[in-house]
C-alpha positions as CSV (number, residue, x, y, z in Angstrom):
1,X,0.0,0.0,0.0
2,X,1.3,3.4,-1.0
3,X,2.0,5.9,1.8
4,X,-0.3,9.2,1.7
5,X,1.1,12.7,0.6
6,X,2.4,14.4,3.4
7,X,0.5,18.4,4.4
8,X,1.8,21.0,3.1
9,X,2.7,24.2,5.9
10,X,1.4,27.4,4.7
11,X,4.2,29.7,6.0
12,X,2.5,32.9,5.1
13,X,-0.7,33.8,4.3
14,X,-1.1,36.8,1.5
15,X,-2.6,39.5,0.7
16,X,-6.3,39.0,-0.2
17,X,-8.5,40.4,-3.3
18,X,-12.2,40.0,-2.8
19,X,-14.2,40.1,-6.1
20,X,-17.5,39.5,-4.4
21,X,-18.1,36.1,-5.9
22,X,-14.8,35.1,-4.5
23,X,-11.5,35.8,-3.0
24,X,-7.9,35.4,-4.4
25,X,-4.7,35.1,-2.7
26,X,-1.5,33.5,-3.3
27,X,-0.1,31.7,0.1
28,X,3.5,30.7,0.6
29,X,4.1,26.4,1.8
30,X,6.9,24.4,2.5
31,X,7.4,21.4,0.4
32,X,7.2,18.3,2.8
33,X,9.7,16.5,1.2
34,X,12.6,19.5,0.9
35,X,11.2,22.5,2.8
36,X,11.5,24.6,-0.1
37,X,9.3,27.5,-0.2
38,X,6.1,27.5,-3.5
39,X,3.9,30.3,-3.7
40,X,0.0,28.7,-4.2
41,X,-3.2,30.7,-5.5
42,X,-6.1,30.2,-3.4
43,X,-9.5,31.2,-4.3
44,X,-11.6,31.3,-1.8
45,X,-15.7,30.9,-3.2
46,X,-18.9,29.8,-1.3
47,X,-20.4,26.9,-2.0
48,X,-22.2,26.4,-5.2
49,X,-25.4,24.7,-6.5
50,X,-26.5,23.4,-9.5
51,X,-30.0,22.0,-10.5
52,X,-31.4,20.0,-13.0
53,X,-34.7,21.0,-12.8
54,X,-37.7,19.1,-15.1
55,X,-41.6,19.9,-15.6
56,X,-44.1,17.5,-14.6
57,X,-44.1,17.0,-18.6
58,X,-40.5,16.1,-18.2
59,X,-39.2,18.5,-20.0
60,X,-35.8,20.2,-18.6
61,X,-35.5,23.9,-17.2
62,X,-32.2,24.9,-18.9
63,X,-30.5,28.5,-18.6
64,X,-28.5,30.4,-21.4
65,X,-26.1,33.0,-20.3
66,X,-23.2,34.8,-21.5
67,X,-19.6,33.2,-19.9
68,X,-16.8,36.1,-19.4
69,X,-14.2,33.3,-19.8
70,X,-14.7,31.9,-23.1
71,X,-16.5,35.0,-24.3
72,X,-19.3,33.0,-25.8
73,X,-23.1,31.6,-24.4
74,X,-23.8,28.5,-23.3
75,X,-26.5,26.2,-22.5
76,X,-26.4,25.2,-18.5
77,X,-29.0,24.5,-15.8
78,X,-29.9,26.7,-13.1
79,X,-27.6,27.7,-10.4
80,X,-25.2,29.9,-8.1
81,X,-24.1,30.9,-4.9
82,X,-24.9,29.1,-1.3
83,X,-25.7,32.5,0.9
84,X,-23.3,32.3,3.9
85,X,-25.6,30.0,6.6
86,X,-28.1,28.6,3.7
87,X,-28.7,25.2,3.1
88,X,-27.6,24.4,0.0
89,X,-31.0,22.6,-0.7
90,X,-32.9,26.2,-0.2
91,X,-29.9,27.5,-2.2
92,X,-31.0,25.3,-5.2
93,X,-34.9,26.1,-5.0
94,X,-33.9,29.8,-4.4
95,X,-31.8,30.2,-7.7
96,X,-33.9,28.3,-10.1
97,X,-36.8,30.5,-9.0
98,X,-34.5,33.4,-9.4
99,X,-33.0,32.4,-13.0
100,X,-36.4,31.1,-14.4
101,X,-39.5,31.7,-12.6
102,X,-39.7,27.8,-12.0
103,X,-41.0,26.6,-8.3
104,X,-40.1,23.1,-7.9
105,X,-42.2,20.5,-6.2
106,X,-39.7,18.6,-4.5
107,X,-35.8,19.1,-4.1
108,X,-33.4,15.9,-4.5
109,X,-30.0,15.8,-3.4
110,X,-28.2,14.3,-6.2
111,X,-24.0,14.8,-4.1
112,X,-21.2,17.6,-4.7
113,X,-18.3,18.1,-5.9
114,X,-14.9,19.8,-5.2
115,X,-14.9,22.4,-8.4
116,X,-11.0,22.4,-8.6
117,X,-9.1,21.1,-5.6
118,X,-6.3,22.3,-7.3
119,X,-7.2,25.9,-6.0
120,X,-10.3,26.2,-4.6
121,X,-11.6,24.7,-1.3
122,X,-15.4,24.9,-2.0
123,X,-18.2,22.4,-2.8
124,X,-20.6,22.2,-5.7
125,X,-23.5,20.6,-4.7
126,X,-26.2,19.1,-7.3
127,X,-30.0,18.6,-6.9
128,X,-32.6,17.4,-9.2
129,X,-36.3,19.5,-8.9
130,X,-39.0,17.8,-9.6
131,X,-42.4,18.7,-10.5
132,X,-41.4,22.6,-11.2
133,X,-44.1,24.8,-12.7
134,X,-43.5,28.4,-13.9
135,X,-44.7,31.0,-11.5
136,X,-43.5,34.3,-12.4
137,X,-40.8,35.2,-15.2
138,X,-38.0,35.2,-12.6
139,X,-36.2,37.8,-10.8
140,X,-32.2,37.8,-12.1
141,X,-29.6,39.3,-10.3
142,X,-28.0,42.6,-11.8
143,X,-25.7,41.9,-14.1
144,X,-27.7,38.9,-15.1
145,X,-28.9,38.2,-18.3
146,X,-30.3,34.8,-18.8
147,X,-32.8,33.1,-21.6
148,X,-34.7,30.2,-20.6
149,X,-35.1,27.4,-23.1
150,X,-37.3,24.4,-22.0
151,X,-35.5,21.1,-23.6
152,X,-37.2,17.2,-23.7
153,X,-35.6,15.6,-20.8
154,X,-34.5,12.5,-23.2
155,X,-32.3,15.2,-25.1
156,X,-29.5,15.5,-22.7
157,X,-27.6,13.0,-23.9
158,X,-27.6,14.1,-27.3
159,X,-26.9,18.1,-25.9
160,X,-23.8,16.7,-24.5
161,X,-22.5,14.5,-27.1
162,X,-22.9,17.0,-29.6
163,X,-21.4,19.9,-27.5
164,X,-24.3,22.4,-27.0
165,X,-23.7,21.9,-23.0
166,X,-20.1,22.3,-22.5
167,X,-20.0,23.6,-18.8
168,X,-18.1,21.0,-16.8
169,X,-19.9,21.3,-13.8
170,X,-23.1,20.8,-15.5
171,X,-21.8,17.7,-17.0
172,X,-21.3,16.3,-13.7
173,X,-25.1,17.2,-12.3
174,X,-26.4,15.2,-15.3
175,X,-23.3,12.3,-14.4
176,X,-24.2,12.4,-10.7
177,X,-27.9,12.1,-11.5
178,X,-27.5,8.8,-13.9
179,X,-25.7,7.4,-11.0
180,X,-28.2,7.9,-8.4
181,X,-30.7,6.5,-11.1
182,X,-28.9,3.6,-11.5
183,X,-28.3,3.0,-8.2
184,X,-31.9,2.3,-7.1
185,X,-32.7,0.0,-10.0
């Protein structure tokens, strides 16, 4: 059995940048095998959630938005940010409401996710809403700008596949979901 990677020390915490949606700051740690000192960028984000949200007609609640980083739209489901002290299940009924309009029946937990480990210490955490039936035409954030396209749930596959939903964490939801299907068969 291989042994475990040792903790790294942080020897100095920097200076932080807060962004609203998150925080950045680079931290120096000593490497546990030499000691040397490594500068690592640390983003610190609250926890996220995403929803797959379907109709009682089973069709699926999907979300197109404008992404800063690859300058382009793409097709996603609801979500966002955990509110410091919310449970991420209110979290997930909150912002498909928000984004869409859509009240959902019932809230599933479907698991979470560590976005990048790499830098980031947060959770993204998935839910399916069921039975979710337009109440109002939503209430975006400023800054928002989102187009709601209802899709036949059977599609997803296919929107994948072909590239039309791209977003990795959205991927994942969908992944997550399958699992949780095919574990109570």
């Amino acid at each position: 059995m291989s042994q475990s990677p040792r903790p790294w020390t942080r020897l100095r915490r920097g200076l932080e940048h807060d962004y609203f949606i998150l925080k950045v700051r680079e931290d120096i740690y000593a490497d546990p095998r030499t000691g040397h000192e490594h500068p690592r960028v640390y983003l610190d984000t609250p926890e996220w959630v995403n929803v797959i949200a379907v109709t009682p007609d089973q069709q699926l609640i999907l979300i197109r938005q404008y992404r800063f980083g690859i300058q382009a739209s793409t097709l996603e489901i609801p979500g966002g940010l955990v509110d410091h002290g919310e449970d991420p299940a209110l979290a997930a009924a909150r912002e498909l409401e928000e984004e869409t309009g859509y009240v959902p029946g019932r809230v599933v937990p479907l698991g979470a996710v560590h976005p990048n480990p790499a830098l980031q210490g947060n959770k993204c955490h998935s839910f399916l809403a069921l039975d979710c039936v337009k109440h109002h035409a939503g209430a975006q954030d400023e800054g928002e700008d989102i187009a709601v396209e209802l899709h036949p749930r059977a599609e997803v596959p296919r929107l994948i596949l072909e590239g039309h939903i791209t977003h990795s964490l959205v991927v994942v939801a969908f992944f997550l979901e399958q699992l949780r299907a095919e574990g109570q068969r």
